[in-house]
N, C-alpha and C positions, 0 to 999 in steps of 0.2 A: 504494500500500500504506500502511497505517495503522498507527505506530508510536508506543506508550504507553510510557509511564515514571513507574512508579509506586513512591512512596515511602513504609515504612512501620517502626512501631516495633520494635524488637529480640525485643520478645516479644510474645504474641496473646494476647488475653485470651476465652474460650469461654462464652457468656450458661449452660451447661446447668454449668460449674465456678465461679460469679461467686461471692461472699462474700454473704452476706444482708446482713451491714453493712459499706459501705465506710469505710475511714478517710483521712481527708483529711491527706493527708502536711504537714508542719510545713515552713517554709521555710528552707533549710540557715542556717544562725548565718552574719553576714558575717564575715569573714574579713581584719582587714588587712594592706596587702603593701604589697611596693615590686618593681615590674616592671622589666624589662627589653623595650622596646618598640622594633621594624624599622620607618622609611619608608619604604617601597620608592620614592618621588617622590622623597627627599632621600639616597637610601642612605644613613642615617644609624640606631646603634642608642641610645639614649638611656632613661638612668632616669626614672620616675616613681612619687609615693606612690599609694595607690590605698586609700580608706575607704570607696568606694560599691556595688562590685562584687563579688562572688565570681570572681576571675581566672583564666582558665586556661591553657597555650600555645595558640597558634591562633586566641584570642579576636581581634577586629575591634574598636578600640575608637578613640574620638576624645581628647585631652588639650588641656588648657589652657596658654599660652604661647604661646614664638613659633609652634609650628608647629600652633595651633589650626588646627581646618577639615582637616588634613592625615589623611588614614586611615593607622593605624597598626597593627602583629600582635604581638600578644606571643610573645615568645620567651622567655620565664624568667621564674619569679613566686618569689619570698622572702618566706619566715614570720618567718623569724629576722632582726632588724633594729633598729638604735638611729640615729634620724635627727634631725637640726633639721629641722622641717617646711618652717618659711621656704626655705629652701634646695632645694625640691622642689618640682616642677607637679605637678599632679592629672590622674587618669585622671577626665574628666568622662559617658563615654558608652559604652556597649558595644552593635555592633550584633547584633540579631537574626538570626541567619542560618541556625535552625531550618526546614524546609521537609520539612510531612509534606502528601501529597496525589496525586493522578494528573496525567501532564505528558503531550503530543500533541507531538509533532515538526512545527513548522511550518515551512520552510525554514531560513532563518538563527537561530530560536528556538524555544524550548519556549513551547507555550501550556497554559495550564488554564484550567477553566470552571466551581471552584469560588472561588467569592470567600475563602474563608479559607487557603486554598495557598499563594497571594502578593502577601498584600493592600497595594496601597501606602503601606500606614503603616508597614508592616514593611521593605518596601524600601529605602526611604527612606533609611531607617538605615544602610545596606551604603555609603550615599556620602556622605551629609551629616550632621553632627552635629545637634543640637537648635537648634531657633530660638531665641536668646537674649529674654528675657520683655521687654526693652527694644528689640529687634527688630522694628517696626513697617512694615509694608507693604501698601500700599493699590494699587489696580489701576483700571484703564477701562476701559469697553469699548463699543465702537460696536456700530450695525446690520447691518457690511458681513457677508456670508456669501460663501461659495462651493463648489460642485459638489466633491466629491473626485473624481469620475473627472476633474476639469479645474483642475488644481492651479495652472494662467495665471492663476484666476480669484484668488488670491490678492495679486497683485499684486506680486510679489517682483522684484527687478532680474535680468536676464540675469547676472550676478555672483553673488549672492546665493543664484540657483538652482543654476548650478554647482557652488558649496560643499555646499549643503544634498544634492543629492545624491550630492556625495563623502561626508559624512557617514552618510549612508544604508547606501552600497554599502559603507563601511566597520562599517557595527554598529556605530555611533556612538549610536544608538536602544536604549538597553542595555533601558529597560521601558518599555512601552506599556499600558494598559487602556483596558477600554470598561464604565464601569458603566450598563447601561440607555443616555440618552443623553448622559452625562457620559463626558467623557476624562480622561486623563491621560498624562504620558509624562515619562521622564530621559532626558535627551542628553546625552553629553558630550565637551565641548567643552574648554577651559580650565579649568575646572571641571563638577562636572553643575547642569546646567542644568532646572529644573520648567516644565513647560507644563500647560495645559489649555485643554479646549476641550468644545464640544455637538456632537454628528453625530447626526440625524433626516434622514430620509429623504432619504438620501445628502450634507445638506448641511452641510458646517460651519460655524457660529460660535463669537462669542466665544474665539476663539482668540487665547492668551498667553504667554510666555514671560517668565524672571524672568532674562533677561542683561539686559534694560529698555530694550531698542532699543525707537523709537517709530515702528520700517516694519517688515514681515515679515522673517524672521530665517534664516539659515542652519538652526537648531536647528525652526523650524518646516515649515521644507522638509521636514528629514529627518522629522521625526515625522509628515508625513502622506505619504509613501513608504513611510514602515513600516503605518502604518495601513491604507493600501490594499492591499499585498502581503499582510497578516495577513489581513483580512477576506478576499481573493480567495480564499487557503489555508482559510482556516474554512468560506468555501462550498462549497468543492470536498471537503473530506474532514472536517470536524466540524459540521457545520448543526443536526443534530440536538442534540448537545452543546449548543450556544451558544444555539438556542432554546429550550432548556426555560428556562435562567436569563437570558438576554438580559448574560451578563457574559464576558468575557474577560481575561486578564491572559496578558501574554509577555514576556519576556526572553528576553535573547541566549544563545549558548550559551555564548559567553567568559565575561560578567558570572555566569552560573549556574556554572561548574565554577571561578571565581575564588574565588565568594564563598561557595557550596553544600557544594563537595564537598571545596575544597582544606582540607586539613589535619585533613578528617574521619576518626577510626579507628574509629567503628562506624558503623552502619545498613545499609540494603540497597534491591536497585533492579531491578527486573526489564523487558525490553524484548520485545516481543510484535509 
């Protein structure tokens, strides 16, 4: 049976009541504050100034300091306020975790099949902050390939693969895509972890990961377990779907009701 989940705005707008002239809404004035922000990694609540953002409770945002890199939730935001700045970290990043579009139940994940639902640049955001512009990384890559029905061919150690599929079996593989024949995929491990890779007819290369191991990796395992198990589910019950645009995107169902829905008070969602 085939079960959709589609997500859409509060109100409907009808082409036969449309305006003849639309007006392009103004973007709200920013607003500065000083937040109140939850680690849930560090159980720890801690202030921050905030001059970049318009802040709201529930927002997903990243800060500068010691616990850069660390995802944080606001809990309280204050208008009224007399601070030495010195004395205060910056809210540097807030993620996007807007998600309007139609979702496909694929085992342990939702998939969609349109590229702008959950595209990985927006993903991205929900776990890692911005690349700092002095952030510089460079990658190789050989010729070696391998079969994904035959995941040996990868080369990974009797070790390596026991991990990679504890990972797996754990939804550790929080998103995966397939654009055309480019991959991508977050694991996480210690941190999340970026891969990519190419799959053509049925084979992979250039397959990478940024923990920077220099042999196959735990995080690689798992992403092509997920990869295999997704594709199996898209040909068994969305083929259609997936060949008109040849793309896919999935996330787990934890990572989506973590970062999607928790602390949302409107929208709406229907399952069919």
């Amino acid at each position: 049976m085939k079960f959709k989940i589609g997500f859409s705005a509060d109100k409907y707008e009808h082409e036969d009541t449309a305006p003849a002239h639309i007006a392009v809404p103004e973007e709200p004035k920013l607003v500065r504050s000083v937040v109140q922000i939850h680690f849930p990694a560090r159980n720890m609540t801690l202030s921050y100034y905030n001059d970049q953002f318009n802040l709201h409770r529930g927002d997903l945002v990243f800060v500068d300091g010691k616990l850069e890199g660390k995802r944080g939730c606001v809990v309280d935001v204050a208008y009224n306020f007399k601070i030495k700045v010195s004395d205060y970290k910056r809210v540097i990043a807030v993620a996007d975790t807007n998600v309007t579009g139609e979702l496909h139940l694929a085992g342990s994940h939702f998939v969609a099949f349109e590229p702008t639902t959950m595209p990985y640049e927006k993903v991205i955001t929900w776990f890692k902050p911005p690349v700092k512009e002095d952030d510089e990384y460079i990658s190789g890559q050989d010729d070696s390939s391998f079969r994904l029905e035959n995941l040996g061919g990868m080369g990974a150690s009797n070790a390596v693969g026991e991990r990679g599929h504890d990972y797996y079996m754990s939804n550790k593989v929080v998103y995966i895509c397939l654009d055309g024949e480019h991959g991508r995929a977050i694991v996480e491990g210690s941190e999340p972890y970026e891969l990519e890779f190419e799959f053509k007819n049925g084979e992979i290369s250039h397959l990478t990961c940024n923990c920077f191991c220099s042999y196959p990796c735990k995080h690689e395992v798992a992403a092509m377990l997920q990869l295999r198990e997704t594709l199996d589910l898209i040909e068994k019950n969305y083929a259609a779907q997936y060949k008109r645009g040849s793309y896919f995107a999935a996330i787990s169902k934890g990572a989506f009701l973590n970062f999607v829905m928790d602390g949302k008070e409107t929208g709406s969602f229907v399952m069919n």
